[in-house]
Backbone as CSV, one residue per row, in Angstrom:
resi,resn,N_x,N_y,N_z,CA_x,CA_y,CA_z,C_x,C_y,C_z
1,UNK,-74.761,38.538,-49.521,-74.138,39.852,-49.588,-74.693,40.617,-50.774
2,UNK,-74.841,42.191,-50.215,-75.681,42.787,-51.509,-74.231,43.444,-52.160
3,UNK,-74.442,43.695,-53.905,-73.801,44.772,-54.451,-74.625,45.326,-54.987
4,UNK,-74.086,46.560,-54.822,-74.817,47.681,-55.071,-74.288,48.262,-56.234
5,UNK,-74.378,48.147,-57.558,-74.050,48.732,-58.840,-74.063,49.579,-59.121
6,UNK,-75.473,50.435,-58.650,-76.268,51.613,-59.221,-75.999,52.065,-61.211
7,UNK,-76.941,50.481,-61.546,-77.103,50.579,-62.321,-75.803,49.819,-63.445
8,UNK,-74.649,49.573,-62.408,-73.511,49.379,-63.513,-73.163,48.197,-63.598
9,UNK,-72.594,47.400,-64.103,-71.950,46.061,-64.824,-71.216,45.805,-63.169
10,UNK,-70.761,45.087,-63.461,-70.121,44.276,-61.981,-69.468,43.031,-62.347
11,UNK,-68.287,42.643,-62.470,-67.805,41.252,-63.180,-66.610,41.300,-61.805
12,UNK,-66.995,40.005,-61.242,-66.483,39.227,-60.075,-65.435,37.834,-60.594
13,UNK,-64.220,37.763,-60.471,-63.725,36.666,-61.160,-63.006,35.790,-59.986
14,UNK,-62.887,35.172,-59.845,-62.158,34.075,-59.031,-60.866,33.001,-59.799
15,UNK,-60.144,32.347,-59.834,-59.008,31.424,-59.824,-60.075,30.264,-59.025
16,UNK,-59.514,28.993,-59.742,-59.811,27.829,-58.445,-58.527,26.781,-59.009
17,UNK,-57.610,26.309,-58.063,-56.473,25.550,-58.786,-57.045,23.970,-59.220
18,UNK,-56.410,23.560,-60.080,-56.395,22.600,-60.398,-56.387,21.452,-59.266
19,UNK,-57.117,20.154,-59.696,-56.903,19.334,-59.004,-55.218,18.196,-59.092
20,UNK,-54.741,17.890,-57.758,-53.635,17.351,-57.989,-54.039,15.748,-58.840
21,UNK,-52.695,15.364,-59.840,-53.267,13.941,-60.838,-51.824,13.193,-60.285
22,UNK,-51.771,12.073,-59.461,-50.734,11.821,-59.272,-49.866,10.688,-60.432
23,UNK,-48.586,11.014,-60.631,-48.190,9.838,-61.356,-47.679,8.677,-61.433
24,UNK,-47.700,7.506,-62.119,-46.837,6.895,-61.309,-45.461,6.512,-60.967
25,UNK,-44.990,5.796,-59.976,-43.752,5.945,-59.680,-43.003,4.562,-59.414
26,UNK,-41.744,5.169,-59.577,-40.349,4.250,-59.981,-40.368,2.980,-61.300
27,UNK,-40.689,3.958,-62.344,-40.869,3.314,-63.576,-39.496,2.925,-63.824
28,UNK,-39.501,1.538,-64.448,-38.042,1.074,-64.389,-37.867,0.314,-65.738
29,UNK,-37.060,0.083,-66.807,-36.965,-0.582,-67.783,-35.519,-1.753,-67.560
30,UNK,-35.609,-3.050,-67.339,-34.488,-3.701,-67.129,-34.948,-5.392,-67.545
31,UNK,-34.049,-5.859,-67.950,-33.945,-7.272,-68.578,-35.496,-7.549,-69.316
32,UNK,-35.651,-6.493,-70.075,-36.430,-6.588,-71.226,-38.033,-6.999,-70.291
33,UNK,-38.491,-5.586,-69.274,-39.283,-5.904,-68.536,-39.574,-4.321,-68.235
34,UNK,-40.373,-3.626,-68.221,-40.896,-2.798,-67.509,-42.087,-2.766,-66.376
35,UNK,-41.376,-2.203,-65.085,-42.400,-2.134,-64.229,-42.185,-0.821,-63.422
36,UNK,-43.463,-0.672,-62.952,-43.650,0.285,-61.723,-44.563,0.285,-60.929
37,UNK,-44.477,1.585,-59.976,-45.677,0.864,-58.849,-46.771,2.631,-58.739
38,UNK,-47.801,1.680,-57.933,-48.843,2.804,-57.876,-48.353,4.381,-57.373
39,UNK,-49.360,5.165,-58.095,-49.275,6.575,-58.234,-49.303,6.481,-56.553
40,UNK,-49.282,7.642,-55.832,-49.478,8.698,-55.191,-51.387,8.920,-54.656
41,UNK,-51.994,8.304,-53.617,-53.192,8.052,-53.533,-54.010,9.819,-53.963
42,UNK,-54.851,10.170,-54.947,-55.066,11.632,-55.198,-56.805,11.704,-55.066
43,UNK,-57.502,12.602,-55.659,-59.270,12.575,-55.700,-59.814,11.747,-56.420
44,UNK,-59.053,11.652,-57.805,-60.071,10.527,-58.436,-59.985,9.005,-58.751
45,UNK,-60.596,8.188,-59.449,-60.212,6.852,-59.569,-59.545,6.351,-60.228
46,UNK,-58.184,5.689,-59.774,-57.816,4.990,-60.552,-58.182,3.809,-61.271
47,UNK,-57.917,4.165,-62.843,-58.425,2.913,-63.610,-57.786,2.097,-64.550
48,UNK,-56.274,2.785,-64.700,-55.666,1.653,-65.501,-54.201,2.910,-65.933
49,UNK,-53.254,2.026,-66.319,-52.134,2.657,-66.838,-51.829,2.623,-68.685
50,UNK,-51.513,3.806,-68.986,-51.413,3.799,-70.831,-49.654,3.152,-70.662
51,UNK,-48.824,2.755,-71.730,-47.066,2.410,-71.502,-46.927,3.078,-73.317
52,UNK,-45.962,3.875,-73.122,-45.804,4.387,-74.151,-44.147,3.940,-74.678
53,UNK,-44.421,3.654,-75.960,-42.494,3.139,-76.470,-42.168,3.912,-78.108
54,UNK,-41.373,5.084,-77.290,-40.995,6.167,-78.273,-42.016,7.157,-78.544
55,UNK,-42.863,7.462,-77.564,-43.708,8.409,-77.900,-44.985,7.510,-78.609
56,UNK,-45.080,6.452,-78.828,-46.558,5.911,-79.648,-47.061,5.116,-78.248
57,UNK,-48.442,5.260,-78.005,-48.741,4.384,-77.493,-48.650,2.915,-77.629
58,UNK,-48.155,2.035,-77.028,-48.120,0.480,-76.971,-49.085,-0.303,-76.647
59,UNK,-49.708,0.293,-75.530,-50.693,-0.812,-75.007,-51.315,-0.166,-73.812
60,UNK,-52.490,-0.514,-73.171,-53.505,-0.075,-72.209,-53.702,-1.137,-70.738
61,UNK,-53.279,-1.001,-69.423,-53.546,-2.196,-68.199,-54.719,-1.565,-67.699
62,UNK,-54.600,-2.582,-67.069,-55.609,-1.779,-65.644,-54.880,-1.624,-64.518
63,UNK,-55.782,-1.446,-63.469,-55.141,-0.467,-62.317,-54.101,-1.540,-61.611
64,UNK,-54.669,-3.036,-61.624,-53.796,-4.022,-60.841,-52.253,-4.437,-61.526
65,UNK,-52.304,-3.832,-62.935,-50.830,-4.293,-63.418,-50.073,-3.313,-63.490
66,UNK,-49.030,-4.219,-63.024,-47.476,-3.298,-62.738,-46.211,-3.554,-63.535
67,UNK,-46.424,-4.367,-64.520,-44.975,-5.034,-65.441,-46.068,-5.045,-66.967
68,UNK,-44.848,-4.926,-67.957,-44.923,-5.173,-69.169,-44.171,-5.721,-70.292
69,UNK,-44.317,-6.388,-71.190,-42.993,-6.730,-71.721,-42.225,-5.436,-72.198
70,UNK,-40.723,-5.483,-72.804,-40.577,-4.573,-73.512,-39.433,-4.869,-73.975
71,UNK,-39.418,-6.251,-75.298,-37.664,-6.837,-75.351,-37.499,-6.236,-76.328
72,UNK,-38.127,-4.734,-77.227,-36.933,-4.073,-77.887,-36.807,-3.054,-77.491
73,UNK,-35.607,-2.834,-77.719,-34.849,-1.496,-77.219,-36.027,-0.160,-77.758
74,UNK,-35.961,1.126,-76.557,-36.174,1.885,-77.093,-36.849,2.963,-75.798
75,UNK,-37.710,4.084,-75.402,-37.242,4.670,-74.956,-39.008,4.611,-74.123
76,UNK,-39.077,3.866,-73.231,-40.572,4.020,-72.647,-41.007,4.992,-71.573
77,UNK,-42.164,4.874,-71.371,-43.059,5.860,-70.486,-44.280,5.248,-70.006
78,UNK,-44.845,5.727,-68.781,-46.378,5.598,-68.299,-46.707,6.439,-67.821
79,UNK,-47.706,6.280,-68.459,-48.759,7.377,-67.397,-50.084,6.572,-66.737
80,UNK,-50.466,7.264,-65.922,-51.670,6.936,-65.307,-53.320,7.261,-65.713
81,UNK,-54.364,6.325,-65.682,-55.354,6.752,-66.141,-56.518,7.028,-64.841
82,UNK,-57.359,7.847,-65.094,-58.127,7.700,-63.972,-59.220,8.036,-64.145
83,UNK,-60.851,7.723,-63.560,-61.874,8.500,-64.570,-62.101,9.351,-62.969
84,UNK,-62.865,10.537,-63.996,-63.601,11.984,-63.179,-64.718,11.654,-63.823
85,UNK,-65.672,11.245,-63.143,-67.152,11.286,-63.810,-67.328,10.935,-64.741
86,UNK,-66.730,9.517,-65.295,-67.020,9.284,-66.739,-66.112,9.746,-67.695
87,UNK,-65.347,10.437,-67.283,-64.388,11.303,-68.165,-62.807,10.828,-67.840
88,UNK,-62.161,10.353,-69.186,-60.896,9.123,-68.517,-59.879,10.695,-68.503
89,UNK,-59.274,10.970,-67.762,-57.817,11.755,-67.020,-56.533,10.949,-67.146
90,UNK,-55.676,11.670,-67.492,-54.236,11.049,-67.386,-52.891,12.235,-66.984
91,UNK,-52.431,11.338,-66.359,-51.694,11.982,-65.378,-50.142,12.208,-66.435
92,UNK,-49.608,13.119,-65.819,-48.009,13.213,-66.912,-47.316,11.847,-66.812
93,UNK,-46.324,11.383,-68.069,-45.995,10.346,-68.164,-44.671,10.704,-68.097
94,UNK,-44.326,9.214,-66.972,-42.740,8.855,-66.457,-42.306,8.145,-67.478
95,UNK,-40.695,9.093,-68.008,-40.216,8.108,-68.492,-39.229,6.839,-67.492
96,UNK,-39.380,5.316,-68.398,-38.626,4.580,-67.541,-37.042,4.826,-67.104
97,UNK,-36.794,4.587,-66.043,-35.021,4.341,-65.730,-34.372,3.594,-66.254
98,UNK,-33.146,3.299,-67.494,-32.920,2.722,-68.333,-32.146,1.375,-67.329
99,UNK,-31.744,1.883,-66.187,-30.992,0.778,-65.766,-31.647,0.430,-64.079
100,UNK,-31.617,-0.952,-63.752,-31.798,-1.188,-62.062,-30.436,-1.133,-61.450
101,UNK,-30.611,-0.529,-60.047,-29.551,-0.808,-58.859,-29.667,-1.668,-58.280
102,UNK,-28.633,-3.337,-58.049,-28.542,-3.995,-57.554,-28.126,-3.931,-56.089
103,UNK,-27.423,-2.836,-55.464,-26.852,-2.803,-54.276,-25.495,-2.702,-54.206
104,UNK,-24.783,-2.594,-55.549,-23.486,-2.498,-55.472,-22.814,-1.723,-55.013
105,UNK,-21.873,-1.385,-54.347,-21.058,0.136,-54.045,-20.797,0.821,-54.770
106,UNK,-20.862,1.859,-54.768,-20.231,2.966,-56.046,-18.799,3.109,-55.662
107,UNK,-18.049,3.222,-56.717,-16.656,3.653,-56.719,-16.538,4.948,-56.069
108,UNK,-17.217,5.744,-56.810,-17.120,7.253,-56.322,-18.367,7.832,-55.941
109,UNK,-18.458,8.749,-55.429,-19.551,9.646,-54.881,-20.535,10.327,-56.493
110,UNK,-21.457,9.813,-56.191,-22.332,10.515,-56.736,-23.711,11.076,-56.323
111,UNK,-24.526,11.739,-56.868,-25.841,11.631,-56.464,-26.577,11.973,-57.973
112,UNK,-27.931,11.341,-57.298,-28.996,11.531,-58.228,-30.409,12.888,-58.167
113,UNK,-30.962,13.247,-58.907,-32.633,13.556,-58.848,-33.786,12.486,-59.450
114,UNK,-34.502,12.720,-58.425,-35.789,11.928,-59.014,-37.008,12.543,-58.153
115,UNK,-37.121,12.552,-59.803,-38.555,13.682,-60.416,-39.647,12.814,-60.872
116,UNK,-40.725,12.544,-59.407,-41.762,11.564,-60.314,-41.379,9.915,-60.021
117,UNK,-40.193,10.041,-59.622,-39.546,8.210,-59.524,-38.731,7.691,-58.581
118,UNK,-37.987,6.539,-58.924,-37.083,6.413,-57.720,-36.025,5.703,-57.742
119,UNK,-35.540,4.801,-57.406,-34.595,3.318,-57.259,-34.971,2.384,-56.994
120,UNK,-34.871,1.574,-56.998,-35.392,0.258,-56.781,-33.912,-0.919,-56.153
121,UNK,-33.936,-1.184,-55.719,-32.957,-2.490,-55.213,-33.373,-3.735,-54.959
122,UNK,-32.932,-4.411,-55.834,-33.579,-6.165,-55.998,-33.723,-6.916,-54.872
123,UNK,-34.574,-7.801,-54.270,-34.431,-8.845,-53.620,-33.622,-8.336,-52.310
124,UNK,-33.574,-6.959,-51.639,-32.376,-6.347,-50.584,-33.053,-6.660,-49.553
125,UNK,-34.365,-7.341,-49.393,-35.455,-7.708,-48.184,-35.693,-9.255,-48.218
126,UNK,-35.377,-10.171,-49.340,-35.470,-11.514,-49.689,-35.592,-12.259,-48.430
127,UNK,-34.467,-12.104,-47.474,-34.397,-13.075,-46.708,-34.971,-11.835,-45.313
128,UNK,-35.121,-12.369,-44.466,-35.546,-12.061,-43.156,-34.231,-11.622,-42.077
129,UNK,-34.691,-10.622,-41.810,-33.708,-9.852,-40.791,-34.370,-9.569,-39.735
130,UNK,-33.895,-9.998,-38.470,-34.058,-9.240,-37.183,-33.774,-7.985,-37.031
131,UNK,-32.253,-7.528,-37.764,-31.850,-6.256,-37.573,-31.190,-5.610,-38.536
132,UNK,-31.738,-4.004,-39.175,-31.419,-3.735,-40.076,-31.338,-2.566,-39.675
133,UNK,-30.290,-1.700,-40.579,-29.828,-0.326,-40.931,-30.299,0.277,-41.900
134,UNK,-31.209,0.778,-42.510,-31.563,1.712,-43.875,-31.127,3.125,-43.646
135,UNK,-30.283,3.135,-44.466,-29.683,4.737,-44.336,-29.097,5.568,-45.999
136,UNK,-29.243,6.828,-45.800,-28.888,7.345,-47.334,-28.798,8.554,-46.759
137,UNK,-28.441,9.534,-47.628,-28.434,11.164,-47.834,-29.630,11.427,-48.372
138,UNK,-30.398,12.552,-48.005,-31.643,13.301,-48.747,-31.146,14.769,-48.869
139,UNK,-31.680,15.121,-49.881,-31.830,16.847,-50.126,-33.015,17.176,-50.879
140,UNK,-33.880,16.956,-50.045,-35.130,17.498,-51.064,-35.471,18.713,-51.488
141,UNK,-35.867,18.513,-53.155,-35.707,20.016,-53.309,-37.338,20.842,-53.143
142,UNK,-38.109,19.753,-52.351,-39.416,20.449,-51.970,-40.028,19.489,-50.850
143,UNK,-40.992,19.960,-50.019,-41.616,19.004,-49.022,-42.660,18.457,-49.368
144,UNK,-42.681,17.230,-49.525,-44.217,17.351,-49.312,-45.298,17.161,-48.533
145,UNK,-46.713,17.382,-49.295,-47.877,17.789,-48.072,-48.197,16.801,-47.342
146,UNK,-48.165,14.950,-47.374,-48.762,14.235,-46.434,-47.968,12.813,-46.915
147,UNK,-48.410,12.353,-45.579,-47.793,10.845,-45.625,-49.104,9.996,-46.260
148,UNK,-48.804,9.365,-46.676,-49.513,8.250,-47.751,-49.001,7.122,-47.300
149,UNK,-49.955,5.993,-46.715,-49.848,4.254,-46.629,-50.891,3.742,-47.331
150,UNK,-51.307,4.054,-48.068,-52.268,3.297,-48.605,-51.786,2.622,-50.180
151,UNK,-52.648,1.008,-50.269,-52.083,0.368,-50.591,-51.148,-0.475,-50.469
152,UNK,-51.091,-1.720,-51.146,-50.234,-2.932,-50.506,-49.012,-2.708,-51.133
153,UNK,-48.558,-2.494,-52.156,-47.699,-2.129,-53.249,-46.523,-1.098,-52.640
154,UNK,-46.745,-0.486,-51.420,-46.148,0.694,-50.673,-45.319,-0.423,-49.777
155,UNK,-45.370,-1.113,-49.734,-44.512,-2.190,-49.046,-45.231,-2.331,-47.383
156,UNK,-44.329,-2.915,-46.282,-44.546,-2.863,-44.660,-43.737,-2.032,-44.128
157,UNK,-43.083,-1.474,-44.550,-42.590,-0.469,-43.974,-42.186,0.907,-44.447
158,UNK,-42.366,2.031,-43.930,-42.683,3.376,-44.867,-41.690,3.646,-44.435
159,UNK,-40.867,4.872,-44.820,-40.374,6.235,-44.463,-40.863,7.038,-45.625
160,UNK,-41.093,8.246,-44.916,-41.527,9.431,-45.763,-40.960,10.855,-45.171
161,UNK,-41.342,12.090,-46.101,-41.248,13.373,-45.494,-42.746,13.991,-45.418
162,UNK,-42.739,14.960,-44.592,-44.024,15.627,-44.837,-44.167,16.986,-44.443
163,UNK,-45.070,17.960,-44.940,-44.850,19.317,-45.348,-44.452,20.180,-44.360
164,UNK,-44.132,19.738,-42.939,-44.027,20.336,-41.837,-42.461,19.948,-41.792
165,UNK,-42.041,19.079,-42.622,-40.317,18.770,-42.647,-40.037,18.312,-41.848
166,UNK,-41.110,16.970,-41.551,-40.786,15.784,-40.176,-40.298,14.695,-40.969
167,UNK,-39.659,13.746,-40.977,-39.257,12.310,-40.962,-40.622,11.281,-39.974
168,UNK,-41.378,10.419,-40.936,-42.190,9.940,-40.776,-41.957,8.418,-41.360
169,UNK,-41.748,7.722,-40.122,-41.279,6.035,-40.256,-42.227,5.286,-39.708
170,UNK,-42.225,4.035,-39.690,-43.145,2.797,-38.925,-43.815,2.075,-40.131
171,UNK,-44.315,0.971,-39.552,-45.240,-0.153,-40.278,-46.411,0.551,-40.867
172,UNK,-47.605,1.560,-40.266,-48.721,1.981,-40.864,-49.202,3.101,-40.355
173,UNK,-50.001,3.616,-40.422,-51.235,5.013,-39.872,-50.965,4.466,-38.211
174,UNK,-51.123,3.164,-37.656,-51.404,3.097,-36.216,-50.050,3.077,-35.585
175,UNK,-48.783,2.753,-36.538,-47.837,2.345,-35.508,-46.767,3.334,-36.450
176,UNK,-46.434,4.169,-36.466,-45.359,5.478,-36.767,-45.216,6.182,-36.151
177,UNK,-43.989,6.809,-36.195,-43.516,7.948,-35.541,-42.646,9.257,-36.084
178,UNK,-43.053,10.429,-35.920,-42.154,11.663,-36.548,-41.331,11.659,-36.075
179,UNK,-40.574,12.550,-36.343,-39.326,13.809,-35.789,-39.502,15.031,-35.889
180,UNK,-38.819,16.042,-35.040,-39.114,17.210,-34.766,-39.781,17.739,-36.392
181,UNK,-40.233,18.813,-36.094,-40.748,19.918,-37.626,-39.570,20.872,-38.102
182,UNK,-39.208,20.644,-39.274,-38.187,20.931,-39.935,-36.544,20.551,-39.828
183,UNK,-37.264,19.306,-39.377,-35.931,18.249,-39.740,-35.351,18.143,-41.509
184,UNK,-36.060,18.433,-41.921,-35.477,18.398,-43.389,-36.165,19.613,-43.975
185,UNK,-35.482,20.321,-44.634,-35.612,21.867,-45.215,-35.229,21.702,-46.880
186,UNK,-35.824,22.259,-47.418,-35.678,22.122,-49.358,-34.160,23.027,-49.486
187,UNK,-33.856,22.222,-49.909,-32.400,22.134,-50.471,-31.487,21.828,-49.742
188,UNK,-31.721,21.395,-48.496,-30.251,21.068,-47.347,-30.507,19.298,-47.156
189,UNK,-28.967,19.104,-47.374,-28.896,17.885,-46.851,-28.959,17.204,-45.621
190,UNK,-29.569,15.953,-45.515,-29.369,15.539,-43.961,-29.010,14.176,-44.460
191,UNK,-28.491,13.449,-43.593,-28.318,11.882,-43.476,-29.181,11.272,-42.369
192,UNK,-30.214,10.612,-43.056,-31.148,9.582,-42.565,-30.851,8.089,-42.042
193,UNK,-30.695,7.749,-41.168,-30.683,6.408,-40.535,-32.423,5.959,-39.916
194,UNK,-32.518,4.902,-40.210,-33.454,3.928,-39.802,-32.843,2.963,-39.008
195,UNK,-32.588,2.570,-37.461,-32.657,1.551,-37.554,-33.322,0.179,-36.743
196,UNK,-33.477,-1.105,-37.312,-34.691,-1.839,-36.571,-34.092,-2.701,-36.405
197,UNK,-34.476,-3.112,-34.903,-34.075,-4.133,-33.833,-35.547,-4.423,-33.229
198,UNK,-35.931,-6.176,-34.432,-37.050,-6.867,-33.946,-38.543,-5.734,-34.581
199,UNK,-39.186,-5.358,-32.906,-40.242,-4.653,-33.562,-40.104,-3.301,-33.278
200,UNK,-39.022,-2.993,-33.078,-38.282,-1.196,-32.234,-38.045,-0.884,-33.678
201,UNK,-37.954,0.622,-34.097,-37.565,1.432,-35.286,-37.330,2.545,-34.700
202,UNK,-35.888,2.835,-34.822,-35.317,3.949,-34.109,-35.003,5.172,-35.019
203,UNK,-35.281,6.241,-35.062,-34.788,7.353,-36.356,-33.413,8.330,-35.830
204,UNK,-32.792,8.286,-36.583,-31.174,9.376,-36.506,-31.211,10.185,-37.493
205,UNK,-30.916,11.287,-37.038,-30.764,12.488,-38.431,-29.735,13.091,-38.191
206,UNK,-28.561,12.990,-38.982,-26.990,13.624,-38.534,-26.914,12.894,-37.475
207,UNK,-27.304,11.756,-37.495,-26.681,11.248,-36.186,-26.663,11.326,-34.993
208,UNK,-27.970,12.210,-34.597,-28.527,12.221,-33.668,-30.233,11.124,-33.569
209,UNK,-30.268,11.172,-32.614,-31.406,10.535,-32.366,-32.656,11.408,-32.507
210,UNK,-33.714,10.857,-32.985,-34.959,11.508,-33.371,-36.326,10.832,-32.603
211,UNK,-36.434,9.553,-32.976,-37.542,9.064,-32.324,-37.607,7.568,-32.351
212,UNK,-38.531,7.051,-32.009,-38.528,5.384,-32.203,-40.248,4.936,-32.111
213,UNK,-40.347,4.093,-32.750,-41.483,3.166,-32.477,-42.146,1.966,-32.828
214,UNK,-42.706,1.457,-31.726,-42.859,-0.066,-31.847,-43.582,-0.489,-32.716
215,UNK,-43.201,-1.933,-33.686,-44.213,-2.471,-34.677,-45.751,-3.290,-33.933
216,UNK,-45.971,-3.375,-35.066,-47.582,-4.246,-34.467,-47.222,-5.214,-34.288
């Protein structure tokens, strides 16, 4: 394309956004142990995690470790490292969750946010089930853009959201299934049911039926 100046200055500027740095998630601090699990799969390589205690750095992993000690009290964080061409990147740092959820009932109604993290529930898969119920309340206060299975650390079985505001369940990429588009909307609540009988995974939203599909 020509410009034509006639003779004069011409300054063309563009924006280009940043690349996304994912962080990692469900950083947890409990019985004098910190762990968490892999970021969010993003563009560049992951190469190791920094653990920060009180703002000083502590110590440096690599990409395969997920626990650290941490038997004095005090107030931790991680972030993620990753190189761009030689050049080490770090992603914003999670602070840990001071306490784990065992599965207990709550007395009363509450809810949480989590920004960057999550919950964790001990040993709630230990033994082997034919048939299970996973169910909770969501209100997300944003969608996001894609489903992610990658990695072993993501467990065998997903649920996710994704930017079209489907409910996205199953074992992997070959064997999942959605629900309609805009099943879940930023800021409205829905109640999510999962439930699996053998290798069937059936989805309910308010208690209606959504979809199902078979494991591998």
């Amino acid at each position: 394309m020509d410009i034509k100046t006639q003779g004069e200055r011409t300054i063309i500027s563009f924006s280009v956004p940043g690349e996304f740095i994912a962080k990692p998630r469900n950083v947890v601090y409990a019985n004098n142990q910190l762990t968490w699990d892999d970021p969010e799969t993003c563009t560049y390589a992951l190469t190791g995690y920094k653990i920060y205690k009180d703002g000083v750095l502590m110590s440096t992993v690599g990409k395969d470790v997920h626990t650290a000690s941490a038997a004095a009290s005090g107030n931790y964080a991680v972030e993620a490292i990753y190189d761009n061409e030689g050049v080490a990147m770090a992603s914003a740092r999670v602070d840990a969750t001071p306490t784990d959820f065992h599965g207990t009932t709550a007395t009363a109604d509450f809810t949480r946010k989590f920004f960057g993290g999550g919950i964790r529930i001990k040993d709630l898969f230990k033994k082997t089930y034919k048939q299970a119920t996973i169910e909770y309340w969501l209100r997300p206060y944003r969608l996001c853009r894609k489903w992610s299975a990658s990695g072993s650390r993501m467990g065998d079985f997903l649920i996710c959201g994704n930017a079209q505001g489907q409910v996205v369940f199953g074992w992997d990429n070959n064997n999942k299934a959605t629900t309609r588009r805009s099943t879940l909307l930023p800021n409205g609540w829905k109640h999510i049911a999962i439930v699996i009988d053998g290798k069937k995974a059936t989805a309910y939203i308010n208690g209606v039926k959504q979809g199902e599909v078979a494991g591998p």
